[in-house]
C-alpha positions as CSV (number, residue, x, y, z in Angstrom):
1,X,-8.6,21.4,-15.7
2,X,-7.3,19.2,-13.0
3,X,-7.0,15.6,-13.5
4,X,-9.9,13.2,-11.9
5,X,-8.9,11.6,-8.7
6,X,-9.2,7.5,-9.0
7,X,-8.7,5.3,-5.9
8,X,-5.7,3.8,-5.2
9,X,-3.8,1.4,-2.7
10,X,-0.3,1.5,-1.8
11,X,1.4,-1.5,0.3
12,X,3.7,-1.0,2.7
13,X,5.8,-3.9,3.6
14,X,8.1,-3.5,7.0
15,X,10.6,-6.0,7.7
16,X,12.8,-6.7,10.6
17,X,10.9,-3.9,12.7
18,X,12.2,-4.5,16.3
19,X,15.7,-4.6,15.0
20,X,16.9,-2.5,11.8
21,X,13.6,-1.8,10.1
22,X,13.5,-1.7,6.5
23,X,11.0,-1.0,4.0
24,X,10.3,-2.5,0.5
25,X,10.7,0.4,-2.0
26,X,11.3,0.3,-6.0
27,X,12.6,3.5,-8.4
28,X,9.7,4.0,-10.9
29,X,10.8,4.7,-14.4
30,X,12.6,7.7,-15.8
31,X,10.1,8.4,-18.3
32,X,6.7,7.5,-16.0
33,X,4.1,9.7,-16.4
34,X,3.8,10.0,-12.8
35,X,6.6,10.4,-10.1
36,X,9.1,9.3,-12.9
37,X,12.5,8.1,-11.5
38,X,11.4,8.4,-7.7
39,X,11.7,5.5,-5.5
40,X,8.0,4.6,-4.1
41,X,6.0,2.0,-2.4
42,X,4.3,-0.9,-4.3
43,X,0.7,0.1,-5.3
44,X,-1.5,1.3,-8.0
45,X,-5.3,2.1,-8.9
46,X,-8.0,0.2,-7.8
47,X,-9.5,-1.9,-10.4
48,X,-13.4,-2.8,-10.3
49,X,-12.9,-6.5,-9.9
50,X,-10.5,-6.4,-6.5
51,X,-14.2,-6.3,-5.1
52,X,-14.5,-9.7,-6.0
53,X,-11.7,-11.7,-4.6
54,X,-12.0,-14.3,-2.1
55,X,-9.5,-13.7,0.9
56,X,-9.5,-13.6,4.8
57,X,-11.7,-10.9,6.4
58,X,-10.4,-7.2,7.2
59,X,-9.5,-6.8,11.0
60,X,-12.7,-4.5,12.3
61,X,-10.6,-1.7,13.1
62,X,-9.1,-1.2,9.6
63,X,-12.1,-1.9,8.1
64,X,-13.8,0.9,10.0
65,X,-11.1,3.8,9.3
66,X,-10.9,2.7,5.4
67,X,-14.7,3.3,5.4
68,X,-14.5,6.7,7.2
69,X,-15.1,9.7,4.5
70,X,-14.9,7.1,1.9
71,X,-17.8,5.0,-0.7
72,X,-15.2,2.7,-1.6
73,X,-15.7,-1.1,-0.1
74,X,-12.7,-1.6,2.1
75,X,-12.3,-4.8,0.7
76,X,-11.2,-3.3,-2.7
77,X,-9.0,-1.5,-1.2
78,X,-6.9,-4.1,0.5
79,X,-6.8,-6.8,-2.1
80,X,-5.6,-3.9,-4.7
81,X,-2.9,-2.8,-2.4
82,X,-1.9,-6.8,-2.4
83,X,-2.7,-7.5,-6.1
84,X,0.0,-4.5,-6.9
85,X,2.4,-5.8,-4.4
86,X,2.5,-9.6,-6.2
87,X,2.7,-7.9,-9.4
88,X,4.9,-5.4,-8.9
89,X,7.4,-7.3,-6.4
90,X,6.6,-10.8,-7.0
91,X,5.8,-11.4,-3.3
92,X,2.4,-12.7,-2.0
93,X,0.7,-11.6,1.2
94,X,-1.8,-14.5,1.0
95,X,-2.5,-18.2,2.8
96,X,-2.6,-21.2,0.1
97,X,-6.1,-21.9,-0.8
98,X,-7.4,-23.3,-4.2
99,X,-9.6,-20.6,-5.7
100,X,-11.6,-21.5,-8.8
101,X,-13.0,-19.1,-11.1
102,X,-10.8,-15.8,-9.7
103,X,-11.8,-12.4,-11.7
104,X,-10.0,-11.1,-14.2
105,X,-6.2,-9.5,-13.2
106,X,-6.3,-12.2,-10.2
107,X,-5.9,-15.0,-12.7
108,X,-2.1,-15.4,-12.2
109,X,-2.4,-15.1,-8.4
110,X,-4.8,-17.7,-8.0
111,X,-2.3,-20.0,-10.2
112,X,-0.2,-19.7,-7.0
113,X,-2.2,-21.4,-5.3
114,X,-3.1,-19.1,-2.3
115,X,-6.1,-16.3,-2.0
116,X,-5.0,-12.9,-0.3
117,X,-4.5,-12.2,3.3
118,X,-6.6,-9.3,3.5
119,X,-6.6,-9.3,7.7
120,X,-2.5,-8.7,7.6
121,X,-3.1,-5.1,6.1
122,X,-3.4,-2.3,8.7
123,X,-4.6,1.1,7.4
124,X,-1.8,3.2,8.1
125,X,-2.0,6.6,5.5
126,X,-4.4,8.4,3.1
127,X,-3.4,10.9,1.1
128,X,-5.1,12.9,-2.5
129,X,-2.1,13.9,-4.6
130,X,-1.8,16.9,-5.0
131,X,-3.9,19.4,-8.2
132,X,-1.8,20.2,-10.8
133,X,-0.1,16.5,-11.0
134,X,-0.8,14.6,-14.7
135,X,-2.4,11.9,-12.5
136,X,-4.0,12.4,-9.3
137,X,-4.7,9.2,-6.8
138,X,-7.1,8.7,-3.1
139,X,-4.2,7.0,-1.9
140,X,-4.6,4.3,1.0
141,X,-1.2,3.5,2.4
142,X,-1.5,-0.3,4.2
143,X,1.2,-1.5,6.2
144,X,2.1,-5.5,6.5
145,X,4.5,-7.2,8.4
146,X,7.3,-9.3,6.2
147,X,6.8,-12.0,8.1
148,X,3.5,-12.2,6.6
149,X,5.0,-12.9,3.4
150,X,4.7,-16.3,1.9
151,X,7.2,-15.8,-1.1
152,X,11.3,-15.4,0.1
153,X,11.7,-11.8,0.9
154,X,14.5,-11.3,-1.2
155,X,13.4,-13.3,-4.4
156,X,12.2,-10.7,-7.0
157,X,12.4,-12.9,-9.7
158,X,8.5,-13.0,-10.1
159,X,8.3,-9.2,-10.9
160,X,6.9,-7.1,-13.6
161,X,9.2,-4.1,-14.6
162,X,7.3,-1.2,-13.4
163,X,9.5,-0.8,-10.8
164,X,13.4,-0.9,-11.0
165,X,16.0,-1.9,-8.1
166,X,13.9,-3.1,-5.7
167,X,15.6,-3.7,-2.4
168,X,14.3,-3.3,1.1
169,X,15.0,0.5,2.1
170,X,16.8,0.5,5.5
171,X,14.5,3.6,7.6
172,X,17.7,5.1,8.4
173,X,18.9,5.7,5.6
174,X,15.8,6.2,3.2
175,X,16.2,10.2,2.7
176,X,19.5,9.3,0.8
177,X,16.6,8.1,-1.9
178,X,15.3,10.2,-4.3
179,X,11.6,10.0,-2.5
180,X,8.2,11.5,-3.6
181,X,7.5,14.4,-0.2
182,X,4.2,12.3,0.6
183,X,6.8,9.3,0.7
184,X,8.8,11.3,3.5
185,X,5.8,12.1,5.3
186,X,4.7,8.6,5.5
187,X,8.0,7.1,6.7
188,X,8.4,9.8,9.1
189,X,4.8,8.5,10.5
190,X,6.3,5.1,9.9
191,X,8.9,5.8,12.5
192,X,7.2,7.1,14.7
193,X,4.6,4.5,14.8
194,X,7.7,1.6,15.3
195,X,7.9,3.8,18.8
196,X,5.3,3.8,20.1
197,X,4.6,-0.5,19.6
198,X,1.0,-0.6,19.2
199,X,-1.6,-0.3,16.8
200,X,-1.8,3.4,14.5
201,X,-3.5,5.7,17.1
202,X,-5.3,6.8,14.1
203,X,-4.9,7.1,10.6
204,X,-3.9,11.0,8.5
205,X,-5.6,11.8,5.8
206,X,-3.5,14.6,3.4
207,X,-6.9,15.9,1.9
208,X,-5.3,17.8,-1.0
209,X,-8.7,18.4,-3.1
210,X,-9.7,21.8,-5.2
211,X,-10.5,23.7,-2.3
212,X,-9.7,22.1,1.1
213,X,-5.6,21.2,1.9
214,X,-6.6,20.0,5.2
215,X,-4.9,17.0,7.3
216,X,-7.7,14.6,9.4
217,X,-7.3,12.0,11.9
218,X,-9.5,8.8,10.6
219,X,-10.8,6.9,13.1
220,X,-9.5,8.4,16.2
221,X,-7.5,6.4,18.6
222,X,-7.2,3.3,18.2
223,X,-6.6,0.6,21.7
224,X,-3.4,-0.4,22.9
């Protein structure tokens, strides 16, 4: 019986892109149910209350594609991908902002004293892992700038332990990782984004269900 699919968010954080772009990546642990000892993106599952945070608007645009073939609010998405990034990396995509009363699992970033800045995430990748995995995820890859960051981009003192040796992940030299394939499909898309400048033309979806292993364009093209 394959495993049920939950929704998840994955942040991508890119740093010094018109120069020698890097990449924020962590090894997961050796004994992880899932992807065990690969090096991966922040992110994690969606949890009910990231539909209650308080945070900046989503730019139209991603808002749109993250609602195409999808009942999930787009919302949720976003402020999961940047709740796993704080908690996994230590460092906050968010504008300081005193917010009373946050929902539960926001607690800590609220004590920070900022909400999350939900307009710096684009919607870049979507991809269902794959059956036969002990845990499958409706993974939405976002991509932010570093210089969105409010925390020092090289302080990881504020992290939890799920991920190990995080370091930002120079492009050029991220196959010498030990990378999940989805991973290497994404940073190849990654690349090829940085060339052409603008916003993603459109988003791929990696539909990897029971019956269909198809690969979509969300949203079509996008302005320049």
């Amino acid at each position: 019986m394959s495993a049920p699919i939950r929704d998840a968010a994955t942040m991508i954080v890119l740093r010094d892109r018109d120069t020698a772009p890097k990449v924020l990546m962590g090894q997961r642990g050796k004994e992880a149910a899932f992807m065990p000892g690969k090096f991966v993106f922040p992110g994690g599952a969606v949890d009910p209350n990231d539909a209650d945070v308080m945070g900046t608007p989503i730019a139209k645009l991603c808002e749109d594609r993250l609602k195409d073939r999808s009942e999930i609010a787009p919302a949720a998405i976003v402020a999961a991908g940047i709740r796993e990034l704080w908690e996994e990396t230590g460092q906050i995509l968010g504008h300081p902002q005193l917010w009373e009363n946050p929902p539960q699992g926001w607690r800590g970033f609220a004590q920070t004293g900022h909400v999350p800045n939900l307009s710096a995430a684009t919607f870049f990748f979507r991809a269902i892992t794959p059956t036969g995995a002990p845990r499958r995820f409706d993974a939405r890859f976002l991509l932010a700038d570093a210089t969105d960051l409010i925390t020092d981009a090289d302080d990881f003192s504020g992290a939890e332990d799920e991920l190990s040796h995080l370091q930002w992940v120079p492009l050029k030299g991220a196959r010498d990782f030990d990378l999940p394939f989805i991973t290497q499909v994404v940073l190849a898309e990654l690349i090829d984004h940085i060339a052409w400048g603008g916003h993603p033309r459109s988003v791929p979806f990696f539909q990897n269900d029971d019956e269909r292993h198809m690969v979509h364009r969300l949203g079509g093209k996008s302005p320049l």
